[in-house]
ModelCIF file with pLDDT and N, C-alpha, C, O atoms, coordinates in Angstrom:
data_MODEL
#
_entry.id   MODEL 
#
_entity.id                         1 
_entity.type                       polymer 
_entity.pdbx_number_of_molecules   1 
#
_entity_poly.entity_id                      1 
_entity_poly.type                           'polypeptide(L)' 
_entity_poly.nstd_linkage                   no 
_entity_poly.nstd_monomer                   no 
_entity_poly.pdbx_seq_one_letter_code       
;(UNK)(UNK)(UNK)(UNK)(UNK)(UNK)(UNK)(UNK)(UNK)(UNK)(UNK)(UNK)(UNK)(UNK)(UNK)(UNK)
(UNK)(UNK)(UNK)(UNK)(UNK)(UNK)(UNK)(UNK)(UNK)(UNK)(UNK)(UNK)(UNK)(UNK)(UNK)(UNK)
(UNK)(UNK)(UNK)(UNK)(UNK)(UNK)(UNK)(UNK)(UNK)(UNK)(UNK)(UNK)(UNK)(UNK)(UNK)(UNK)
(UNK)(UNK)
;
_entity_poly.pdbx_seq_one_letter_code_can   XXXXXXXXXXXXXXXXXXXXXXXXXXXXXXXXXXXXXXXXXXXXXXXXXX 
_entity_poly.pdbx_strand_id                 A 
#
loop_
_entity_poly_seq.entity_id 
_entity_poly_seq.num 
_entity_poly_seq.mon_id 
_entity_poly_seq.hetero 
1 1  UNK n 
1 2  UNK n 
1 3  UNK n 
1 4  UNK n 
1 5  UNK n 
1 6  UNK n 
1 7  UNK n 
1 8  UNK n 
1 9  UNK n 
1 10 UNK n 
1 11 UNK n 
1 12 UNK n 
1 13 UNK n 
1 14 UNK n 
1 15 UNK n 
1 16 UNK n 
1 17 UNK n 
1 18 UNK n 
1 19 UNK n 
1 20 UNK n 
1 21 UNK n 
1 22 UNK n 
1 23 UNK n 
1 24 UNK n 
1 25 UNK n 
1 26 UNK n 
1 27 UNK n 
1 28 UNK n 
1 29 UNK n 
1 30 UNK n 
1 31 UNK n 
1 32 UNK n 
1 33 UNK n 
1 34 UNK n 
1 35 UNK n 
1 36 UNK n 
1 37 UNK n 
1 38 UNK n 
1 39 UNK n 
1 40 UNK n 
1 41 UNK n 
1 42 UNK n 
1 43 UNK n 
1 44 UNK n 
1 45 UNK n 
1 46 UNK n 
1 47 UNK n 
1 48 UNK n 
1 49 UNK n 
1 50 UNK n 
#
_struct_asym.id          A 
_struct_asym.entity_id   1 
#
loop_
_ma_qa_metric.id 
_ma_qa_metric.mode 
_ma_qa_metric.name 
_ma_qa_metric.software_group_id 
_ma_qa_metric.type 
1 global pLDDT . pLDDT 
2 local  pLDDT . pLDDT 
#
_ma_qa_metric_global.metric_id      1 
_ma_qa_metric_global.metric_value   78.32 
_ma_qa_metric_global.model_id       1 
_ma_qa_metric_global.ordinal_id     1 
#
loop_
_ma_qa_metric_local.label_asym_id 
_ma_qa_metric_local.label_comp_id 
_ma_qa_metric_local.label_seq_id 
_ma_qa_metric_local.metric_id 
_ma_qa_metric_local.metric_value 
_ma_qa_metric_local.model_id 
_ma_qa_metric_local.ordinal_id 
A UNK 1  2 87.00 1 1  
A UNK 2  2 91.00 1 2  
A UNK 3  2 89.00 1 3  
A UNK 4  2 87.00 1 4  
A UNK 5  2 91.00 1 5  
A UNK 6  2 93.00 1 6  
A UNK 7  2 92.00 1 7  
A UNK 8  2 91.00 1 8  
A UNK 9  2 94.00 1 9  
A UNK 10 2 95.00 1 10 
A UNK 11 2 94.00 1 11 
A UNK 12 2 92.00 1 12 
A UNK 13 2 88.00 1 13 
A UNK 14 2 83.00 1 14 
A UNK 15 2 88.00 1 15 
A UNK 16 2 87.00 1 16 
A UNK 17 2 82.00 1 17 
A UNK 18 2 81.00 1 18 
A UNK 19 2 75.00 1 19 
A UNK 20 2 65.00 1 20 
A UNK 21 2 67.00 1 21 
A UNK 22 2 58.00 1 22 
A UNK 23 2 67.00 1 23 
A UNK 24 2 70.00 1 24 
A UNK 25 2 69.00 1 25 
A UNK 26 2 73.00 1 26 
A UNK 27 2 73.00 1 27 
A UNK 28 2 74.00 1 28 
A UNK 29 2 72.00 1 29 
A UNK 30 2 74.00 1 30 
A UNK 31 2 73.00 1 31 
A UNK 32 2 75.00 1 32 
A UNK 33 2 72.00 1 33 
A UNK 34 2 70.00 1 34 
A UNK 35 2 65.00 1 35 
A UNK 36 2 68.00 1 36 
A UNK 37 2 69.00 1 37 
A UNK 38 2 62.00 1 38 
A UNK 39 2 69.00 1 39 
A UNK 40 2 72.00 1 40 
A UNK 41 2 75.00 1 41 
A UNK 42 2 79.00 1 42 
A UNK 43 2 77.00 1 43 
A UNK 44 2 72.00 1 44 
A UNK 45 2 74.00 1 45 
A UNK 46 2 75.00 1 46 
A UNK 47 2 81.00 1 47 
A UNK 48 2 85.00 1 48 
A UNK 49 2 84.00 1 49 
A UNK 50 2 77.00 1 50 
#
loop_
_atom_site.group_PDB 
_atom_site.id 
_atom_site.type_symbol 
_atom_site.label_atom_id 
_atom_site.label_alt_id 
_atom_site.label_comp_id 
_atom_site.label_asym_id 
_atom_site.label_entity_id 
_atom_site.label_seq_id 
_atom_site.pdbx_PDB_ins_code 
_atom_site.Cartn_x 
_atom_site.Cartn_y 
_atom_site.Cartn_z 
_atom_site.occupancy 
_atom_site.B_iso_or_equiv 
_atom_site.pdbx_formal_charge 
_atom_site.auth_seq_id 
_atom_site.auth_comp_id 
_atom_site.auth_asym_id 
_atom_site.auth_atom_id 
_atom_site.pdbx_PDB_model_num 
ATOM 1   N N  . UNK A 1 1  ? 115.449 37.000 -21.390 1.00 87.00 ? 1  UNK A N  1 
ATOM 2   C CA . UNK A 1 1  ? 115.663 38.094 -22.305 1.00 87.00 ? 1  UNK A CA 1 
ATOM 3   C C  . UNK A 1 1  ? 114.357 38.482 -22.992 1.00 87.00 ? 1  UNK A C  1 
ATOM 4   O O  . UNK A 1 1  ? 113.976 39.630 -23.225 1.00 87.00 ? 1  UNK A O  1 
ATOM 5   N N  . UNK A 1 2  ? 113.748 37.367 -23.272 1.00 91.00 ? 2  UNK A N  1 
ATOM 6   C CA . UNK A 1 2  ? 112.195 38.004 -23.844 1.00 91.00 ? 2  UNK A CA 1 
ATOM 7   C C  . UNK A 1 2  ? 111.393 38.607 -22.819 1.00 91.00 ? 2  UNK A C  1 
ATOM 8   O O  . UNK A 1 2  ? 110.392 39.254 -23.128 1.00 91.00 ? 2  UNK A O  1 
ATOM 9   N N  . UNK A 1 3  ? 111.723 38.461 -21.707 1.00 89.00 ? 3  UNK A N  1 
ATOM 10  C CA . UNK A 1 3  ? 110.619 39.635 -20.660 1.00 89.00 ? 3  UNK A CA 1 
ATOM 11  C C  . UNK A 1 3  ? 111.208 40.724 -21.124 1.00 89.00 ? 3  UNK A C  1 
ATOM 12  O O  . UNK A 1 3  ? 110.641 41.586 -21.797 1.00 89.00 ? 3  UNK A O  1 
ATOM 13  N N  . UNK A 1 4  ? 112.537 40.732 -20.734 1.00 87.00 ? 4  UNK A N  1 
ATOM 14  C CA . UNK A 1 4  ? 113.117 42.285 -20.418 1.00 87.00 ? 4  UNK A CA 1 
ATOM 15  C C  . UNK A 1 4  ? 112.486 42.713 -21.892 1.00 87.00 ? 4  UNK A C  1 
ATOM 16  O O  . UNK A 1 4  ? 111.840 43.761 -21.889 1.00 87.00 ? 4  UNK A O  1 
ATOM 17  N N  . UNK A 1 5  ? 112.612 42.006 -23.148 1.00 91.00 ? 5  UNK A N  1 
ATOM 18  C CA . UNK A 1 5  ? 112.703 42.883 -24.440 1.00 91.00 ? 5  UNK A CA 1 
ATOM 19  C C  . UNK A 1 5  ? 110.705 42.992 -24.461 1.00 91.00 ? 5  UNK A C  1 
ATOM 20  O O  . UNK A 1 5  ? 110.068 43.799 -25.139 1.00 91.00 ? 5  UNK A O  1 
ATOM 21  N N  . UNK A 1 6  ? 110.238 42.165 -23.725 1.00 93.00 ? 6  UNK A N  1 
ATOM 22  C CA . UNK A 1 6  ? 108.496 43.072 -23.800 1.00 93.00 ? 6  UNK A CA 1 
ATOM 23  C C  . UNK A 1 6  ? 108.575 43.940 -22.821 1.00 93.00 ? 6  UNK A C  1 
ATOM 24  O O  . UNK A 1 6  ? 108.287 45.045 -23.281 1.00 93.00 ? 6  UNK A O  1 
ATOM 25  N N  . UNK A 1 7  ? 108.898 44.016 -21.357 1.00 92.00 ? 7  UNK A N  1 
ATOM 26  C CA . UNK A 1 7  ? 109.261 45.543 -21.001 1.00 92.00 ? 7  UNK A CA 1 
ATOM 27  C C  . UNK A 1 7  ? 109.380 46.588 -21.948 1.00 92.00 ? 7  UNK A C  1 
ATOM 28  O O  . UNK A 1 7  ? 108.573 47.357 -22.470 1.00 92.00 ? 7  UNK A O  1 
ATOM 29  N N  . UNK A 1 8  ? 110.685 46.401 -22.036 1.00 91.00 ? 8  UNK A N  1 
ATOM 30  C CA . UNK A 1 8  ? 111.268 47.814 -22.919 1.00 91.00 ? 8  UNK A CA 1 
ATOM 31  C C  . UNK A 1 8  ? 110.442 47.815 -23.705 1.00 91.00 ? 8  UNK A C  1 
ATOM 32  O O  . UNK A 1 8  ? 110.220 49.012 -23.885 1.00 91.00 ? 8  UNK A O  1 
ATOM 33  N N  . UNK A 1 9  ? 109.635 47.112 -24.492 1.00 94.00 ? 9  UNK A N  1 
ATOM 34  C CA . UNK A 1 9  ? 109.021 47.298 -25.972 1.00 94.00 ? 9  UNK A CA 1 
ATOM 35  C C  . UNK A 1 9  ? 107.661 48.115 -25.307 1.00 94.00 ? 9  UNK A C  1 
ATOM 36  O O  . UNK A 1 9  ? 107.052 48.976 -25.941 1.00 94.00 ? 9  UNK A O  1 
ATOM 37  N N  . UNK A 1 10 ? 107.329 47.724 -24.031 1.00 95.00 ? 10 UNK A N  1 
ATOM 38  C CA . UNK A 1 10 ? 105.891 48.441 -23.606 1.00 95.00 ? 10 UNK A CA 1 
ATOM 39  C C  . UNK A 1 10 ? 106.020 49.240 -22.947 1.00 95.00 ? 10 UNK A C  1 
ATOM 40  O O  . UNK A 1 10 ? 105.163 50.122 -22.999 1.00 95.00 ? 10 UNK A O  1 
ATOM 41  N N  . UNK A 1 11 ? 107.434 49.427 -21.711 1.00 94.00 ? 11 UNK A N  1 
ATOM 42  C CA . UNK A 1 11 ? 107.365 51.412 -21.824 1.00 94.00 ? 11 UNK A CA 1 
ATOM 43  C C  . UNK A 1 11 ? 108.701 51.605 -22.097 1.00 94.00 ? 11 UNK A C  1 
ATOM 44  O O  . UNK A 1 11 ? 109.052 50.987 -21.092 1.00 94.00 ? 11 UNK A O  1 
ATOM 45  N N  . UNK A 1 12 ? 109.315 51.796 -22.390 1.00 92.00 ? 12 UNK A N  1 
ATOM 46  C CA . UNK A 1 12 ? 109.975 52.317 -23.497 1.00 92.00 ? 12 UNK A CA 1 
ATOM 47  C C  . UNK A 1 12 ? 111.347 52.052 -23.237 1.00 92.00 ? 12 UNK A C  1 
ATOM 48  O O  . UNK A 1 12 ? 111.685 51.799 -22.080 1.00 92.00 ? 12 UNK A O  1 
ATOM 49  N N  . UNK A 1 13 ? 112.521 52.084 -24.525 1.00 88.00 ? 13 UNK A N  1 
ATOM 50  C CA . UNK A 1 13 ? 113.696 51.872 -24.475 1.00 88.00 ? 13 UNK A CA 1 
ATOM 51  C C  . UNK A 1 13 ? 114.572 52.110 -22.964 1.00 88.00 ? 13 UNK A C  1 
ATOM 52  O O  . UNK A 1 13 ? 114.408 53.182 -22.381 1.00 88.00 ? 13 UNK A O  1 
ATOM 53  N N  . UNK A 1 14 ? 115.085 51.531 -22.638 1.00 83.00 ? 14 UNK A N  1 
ATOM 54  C CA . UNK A 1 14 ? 115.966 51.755 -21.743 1.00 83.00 ? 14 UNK A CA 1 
ATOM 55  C C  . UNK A 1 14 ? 114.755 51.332 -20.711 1.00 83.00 ? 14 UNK A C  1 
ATOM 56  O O  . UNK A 1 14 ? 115.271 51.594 -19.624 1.00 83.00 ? 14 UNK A O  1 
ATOM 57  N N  . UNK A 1 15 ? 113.651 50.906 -20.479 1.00 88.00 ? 15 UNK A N  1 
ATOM 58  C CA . UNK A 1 15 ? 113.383 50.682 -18.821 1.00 88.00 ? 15 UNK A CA 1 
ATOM 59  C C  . UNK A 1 15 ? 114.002 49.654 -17.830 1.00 88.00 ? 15 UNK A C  1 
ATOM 60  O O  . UNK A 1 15 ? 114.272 49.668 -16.629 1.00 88.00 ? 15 UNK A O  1 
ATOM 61  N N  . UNK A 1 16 ? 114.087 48.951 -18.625 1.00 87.00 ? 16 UNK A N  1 
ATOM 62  C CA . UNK A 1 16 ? 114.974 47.228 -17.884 1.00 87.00 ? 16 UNK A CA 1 
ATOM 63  C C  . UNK A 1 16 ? 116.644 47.245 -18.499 1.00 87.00 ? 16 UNK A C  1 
ATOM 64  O O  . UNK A 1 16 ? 116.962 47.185 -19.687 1.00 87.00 ? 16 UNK A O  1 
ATOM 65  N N  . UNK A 1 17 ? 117.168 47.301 -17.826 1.00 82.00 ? 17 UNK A N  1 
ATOM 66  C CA . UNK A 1 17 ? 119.048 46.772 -18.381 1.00 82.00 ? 17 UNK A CA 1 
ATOM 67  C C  . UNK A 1 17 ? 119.537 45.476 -17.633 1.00 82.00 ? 17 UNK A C  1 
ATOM 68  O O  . UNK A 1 17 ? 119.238 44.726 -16.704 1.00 82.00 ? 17 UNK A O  1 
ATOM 69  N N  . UNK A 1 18 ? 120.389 45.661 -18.526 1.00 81.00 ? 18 UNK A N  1 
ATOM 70  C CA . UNK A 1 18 ? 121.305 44.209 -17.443 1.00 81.00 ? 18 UNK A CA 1 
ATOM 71  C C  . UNK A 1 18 ? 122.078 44.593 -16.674 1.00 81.00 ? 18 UNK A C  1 
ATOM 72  O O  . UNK A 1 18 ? 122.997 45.128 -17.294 1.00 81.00 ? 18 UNK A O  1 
ATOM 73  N N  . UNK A 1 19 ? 122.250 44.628 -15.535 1.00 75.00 ? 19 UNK A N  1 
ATOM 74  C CA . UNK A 1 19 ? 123.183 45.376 -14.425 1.00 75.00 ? 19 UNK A CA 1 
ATOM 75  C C  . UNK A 1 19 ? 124.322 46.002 -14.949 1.00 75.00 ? 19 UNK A C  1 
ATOM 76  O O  . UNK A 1 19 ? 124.710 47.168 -14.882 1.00 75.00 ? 19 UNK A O  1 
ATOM 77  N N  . UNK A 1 20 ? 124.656 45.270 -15.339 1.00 65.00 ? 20 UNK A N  1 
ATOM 78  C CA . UNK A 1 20 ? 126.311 45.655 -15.654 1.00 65.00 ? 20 UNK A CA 1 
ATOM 79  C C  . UNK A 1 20 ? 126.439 46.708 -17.043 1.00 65.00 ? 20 UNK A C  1 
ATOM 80  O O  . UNK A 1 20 ? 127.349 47.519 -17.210 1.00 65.00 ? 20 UNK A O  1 
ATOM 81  N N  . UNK A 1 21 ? 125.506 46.514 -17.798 1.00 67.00 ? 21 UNK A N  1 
ATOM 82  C CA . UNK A 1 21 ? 125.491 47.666 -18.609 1.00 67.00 ? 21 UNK A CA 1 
ATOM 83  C C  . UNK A 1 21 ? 125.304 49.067 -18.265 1.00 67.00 ? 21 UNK A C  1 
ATOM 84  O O  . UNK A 1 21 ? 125.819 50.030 -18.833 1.00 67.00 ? 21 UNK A O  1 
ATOM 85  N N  . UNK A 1 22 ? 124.193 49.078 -16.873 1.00 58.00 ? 22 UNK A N  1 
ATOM 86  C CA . UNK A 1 22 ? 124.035 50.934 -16.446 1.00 58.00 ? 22 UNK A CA 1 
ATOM 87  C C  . UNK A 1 22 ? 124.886 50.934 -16.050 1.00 58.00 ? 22 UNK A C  1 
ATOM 88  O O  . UNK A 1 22 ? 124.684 51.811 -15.211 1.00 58.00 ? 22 UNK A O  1 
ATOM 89  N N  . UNK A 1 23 ? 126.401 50.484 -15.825 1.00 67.00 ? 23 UNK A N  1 
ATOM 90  C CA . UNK A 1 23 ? 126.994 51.380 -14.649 1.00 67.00 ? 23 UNK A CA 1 
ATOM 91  C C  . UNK A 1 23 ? 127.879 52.680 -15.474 1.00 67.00 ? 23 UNK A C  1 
ATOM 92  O O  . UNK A 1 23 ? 128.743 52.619 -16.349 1.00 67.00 ? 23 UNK A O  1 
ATOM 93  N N  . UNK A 1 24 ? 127.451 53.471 -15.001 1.00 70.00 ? 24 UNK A N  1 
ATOM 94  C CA . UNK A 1 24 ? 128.773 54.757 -15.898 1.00 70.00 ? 24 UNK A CA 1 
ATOM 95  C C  . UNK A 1 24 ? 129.218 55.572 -14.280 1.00 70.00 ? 24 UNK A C  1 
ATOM 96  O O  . UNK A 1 24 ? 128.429 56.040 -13.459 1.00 70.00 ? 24 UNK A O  1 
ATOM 97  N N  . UNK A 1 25 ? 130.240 55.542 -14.229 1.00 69.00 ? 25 UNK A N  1 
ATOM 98  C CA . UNK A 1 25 ? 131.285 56.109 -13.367 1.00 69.00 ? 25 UNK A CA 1 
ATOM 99  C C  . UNK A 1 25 ? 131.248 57.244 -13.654 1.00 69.00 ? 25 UNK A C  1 
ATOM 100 O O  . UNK A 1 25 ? 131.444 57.498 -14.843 1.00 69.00 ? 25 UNK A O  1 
ATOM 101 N N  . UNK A 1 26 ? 131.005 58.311 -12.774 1.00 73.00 ? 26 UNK A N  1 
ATOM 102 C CA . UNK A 1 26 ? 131.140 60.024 -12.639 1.00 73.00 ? 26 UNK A CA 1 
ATOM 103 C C  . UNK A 1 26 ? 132.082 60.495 -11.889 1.00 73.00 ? 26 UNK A C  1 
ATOM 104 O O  . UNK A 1 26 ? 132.514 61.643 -12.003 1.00 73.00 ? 26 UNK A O  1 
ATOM 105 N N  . UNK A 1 27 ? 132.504 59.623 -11.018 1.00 73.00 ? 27 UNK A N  1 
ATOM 106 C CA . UNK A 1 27 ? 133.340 60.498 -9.818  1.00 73.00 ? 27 UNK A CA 1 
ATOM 107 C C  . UNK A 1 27 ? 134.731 60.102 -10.130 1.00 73.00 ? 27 UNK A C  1 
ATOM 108 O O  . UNK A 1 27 ? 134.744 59.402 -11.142 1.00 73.00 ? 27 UNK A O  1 
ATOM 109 N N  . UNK A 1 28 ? 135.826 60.284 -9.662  1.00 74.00 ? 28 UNK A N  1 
ATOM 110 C CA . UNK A 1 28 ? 136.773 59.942 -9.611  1.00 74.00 ? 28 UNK A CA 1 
ATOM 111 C C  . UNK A 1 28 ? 137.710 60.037 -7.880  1.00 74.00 ? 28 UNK A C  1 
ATOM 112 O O  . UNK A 1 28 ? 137.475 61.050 -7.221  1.00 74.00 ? 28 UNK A O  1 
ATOM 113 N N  . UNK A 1 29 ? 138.467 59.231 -7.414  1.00 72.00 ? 29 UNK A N  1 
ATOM 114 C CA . UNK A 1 29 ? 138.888 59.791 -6.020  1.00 72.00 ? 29 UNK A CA 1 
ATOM 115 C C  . UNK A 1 29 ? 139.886 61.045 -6.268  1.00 72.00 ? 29 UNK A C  1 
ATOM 116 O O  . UNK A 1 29 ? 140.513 61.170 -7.320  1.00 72.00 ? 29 UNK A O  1 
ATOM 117 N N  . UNK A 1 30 ? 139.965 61.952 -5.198  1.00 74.00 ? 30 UNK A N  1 
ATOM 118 C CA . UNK A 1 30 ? 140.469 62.952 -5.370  1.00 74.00 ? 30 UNK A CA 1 
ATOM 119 C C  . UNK A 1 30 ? 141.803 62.306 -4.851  1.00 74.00 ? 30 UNK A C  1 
ATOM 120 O O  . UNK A 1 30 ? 141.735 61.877 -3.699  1.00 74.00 ? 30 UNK A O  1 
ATOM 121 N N  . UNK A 1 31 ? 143.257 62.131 -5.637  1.00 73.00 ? 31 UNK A N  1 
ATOM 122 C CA . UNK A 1 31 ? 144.142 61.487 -4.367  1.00 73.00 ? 31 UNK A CA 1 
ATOM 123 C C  . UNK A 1 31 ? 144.805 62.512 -4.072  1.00 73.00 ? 31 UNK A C  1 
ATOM 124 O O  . UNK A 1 31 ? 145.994 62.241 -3.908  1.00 73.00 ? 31 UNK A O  1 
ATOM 125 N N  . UNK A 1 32 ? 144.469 63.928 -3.886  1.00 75.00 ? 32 UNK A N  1 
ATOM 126 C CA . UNK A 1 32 ? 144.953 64.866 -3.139  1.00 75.00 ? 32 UNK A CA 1 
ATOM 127 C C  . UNK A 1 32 ? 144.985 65.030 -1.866  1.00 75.00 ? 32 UNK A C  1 
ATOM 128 O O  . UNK A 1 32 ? 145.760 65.725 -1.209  1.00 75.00 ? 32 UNK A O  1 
ATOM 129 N N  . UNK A 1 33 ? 143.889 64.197 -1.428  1.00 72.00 ? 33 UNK A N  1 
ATOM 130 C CA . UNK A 1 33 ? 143.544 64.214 0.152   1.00 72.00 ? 33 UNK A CA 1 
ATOM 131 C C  . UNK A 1 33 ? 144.474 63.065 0.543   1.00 72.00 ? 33 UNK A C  1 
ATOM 132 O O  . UNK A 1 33 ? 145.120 63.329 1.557   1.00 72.00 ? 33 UNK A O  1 
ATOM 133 N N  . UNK A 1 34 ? 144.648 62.206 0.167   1.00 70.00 ? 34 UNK A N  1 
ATOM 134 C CA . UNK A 1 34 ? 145.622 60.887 0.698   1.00 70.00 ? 34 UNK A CA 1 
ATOM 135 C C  . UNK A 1 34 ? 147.354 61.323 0.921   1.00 70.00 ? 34 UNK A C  1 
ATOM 136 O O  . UNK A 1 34 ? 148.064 62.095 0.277   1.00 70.00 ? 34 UNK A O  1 
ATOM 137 N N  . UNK A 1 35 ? 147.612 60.557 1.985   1.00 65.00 ? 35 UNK A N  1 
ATOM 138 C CA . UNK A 1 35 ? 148.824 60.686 2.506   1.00 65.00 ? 35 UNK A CA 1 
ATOM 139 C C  . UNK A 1 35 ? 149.894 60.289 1.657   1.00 65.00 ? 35 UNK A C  1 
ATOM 140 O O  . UNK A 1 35 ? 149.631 59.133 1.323   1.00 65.00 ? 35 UNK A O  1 
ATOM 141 N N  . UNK A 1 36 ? 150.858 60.609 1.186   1.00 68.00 ? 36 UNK A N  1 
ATOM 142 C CA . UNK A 1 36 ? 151.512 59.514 0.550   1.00 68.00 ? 36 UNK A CA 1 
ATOM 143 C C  . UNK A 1 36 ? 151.891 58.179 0.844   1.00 68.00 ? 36 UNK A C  1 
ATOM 144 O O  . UNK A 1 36 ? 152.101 57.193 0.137   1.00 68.00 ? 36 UNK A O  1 
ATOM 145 N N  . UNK A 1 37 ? 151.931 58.430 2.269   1.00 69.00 ? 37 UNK A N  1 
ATOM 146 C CA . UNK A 1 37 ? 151.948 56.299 3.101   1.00 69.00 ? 37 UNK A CA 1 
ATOM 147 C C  . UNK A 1 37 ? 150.728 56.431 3.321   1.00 69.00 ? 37 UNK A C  1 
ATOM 148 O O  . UNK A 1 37 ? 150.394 56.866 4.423   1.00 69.00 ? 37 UNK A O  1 
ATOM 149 N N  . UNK A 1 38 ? 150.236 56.266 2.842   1.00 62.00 ? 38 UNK A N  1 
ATOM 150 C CA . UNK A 1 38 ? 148.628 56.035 3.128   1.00 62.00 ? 38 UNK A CA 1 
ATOM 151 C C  . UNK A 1 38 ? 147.998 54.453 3.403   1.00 62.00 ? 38 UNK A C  1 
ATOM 152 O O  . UNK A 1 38 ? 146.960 54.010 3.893   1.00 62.00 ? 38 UNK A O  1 
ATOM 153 N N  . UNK A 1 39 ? 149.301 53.841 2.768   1.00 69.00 ? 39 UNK A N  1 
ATOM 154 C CA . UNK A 1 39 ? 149.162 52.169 3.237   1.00 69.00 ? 39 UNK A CA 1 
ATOM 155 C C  . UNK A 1 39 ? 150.199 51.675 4.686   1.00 69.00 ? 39 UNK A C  1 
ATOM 156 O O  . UNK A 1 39 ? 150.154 50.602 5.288   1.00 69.00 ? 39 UNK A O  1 
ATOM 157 N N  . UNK A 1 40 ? 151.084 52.856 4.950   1.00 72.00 ? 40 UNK A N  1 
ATOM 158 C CA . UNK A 1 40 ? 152.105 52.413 5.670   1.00 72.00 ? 40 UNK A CA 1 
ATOM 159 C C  . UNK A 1 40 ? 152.296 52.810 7.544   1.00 72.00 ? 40 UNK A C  1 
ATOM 160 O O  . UNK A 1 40 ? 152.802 52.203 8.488   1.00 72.00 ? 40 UNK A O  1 
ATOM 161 N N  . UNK A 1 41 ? 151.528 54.256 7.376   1.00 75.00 ? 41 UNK A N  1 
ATOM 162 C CA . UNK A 1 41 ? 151.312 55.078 8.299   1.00 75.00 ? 41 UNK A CA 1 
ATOM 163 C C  . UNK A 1 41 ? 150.022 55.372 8.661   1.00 75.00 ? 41 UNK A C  1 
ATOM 164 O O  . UNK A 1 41 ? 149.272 56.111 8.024   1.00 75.00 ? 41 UNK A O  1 
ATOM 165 N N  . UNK A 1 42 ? 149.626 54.505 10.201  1.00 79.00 ? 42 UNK A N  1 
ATOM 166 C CA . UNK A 1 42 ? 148.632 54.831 10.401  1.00 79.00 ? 42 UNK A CA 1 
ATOM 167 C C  . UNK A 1 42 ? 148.492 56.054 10.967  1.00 79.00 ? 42 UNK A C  1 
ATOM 168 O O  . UNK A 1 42 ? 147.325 56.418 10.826  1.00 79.00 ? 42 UNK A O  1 
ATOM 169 N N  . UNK A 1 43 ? 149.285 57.023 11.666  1.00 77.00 ? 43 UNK A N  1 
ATOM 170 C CA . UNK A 1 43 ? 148.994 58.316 11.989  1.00 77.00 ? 43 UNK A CA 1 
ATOM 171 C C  . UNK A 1 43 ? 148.549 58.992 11.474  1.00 77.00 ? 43 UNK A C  1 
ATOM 172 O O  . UNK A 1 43 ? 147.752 59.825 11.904  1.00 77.00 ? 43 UNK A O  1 
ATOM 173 N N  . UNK A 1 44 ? 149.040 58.808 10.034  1.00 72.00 ? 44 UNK A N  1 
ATOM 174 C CA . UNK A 1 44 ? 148.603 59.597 8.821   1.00 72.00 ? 44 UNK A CA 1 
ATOM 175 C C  . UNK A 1 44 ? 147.097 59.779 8.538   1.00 72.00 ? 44 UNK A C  1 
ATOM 176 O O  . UNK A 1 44 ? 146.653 60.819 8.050   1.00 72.00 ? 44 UNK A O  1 
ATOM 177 N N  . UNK A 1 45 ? 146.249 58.602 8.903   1.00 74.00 ? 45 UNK A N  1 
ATOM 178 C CA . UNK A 1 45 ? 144.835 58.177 8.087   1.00 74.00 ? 45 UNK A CA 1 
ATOM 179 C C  . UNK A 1 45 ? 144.417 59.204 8.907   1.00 74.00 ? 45 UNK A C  1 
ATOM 180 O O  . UNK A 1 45 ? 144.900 59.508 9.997   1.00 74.00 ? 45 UNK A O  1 
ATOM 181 N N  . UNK A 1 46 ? 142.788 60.118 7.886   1.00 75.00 ? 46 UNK A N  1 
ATOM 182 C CA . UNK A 1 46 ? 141.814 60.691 8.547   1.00 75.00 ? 46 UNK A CA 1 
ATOM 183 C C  . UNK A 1 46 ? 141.152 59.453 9.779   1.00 75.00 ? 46 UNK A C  1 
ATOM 184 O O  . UNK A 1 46 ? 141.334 58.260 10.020  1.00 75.00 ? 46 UNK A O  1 
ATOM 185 N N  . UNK A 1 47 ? 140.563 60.241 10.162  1.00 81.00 ? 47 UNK A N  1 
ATOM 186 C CA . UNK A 1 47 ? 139.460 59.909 11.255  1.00 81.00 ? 47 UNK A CA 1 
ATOM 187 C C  . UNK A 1 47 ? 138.589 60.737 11.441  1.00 81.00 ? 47 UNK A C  1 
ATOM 188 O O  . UNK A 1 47 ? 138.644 61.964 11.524  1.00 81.00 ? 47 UNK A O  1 
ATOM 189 N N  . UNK A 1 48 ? 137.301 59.628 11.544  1.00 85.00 ? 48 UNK A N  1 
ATOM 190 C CA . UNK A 1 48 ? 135.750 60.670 11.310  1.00 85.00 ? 48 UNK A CA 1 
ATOM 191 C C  . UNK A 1 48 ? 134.842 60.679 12.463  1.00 85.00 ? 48 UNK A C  1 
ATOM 192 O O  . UNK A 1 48 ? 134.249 59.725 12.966  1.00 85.00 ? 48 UNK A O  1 
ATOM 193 N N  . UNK A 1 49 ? 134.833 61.908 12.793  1.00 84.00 ? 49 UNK A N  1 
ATOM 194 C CA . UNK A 1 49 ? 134.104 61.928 13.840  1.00 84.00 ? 49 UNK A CA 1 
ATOM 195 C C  . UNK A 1 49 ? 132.692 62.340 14.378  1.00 84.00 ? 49 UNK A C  1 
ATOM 196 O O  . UNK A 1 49 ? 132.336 63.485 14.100  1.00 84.00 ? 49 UNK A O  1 
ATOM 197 N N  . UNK A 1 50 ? 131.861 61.576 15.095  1.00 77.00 ? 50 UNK A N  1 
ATOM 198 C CA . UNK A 1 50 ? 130.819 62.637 15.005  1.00 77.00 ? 50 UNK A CA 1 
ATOM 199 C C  . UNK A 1 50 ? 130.038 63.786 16.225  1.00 77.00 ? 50 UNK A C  1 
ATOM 200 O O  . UNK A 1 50 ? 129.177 64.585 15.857  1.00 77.00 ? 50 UNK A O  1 
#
């Protein structure tokens, strides 16, 4: 903890975190696209092709 806090202290707030503190979530799944058996029916699942 005393590295990270001379980091931050020499370039500036926020350069070093502890993993688990940056995480902030933006997305959300859309479950519009999902089947309603989406656990039950495999016919149902997309497939990706290229």
């Amino acid at each position: 903890m005393a590295i990270l806090d001379q980091v931050n202290d020499r370039f500036g707030r926020g350069t070093l975190e502890i993993a688990a503190s940056g995480l902030r979530q933006t997305w959300r799944m859309q479950s519009k696209w999902r089947s309603p058996r989406y656990t039950t029916c495999w016919s149902e699942l997309p497939v990706a092709s290229c």
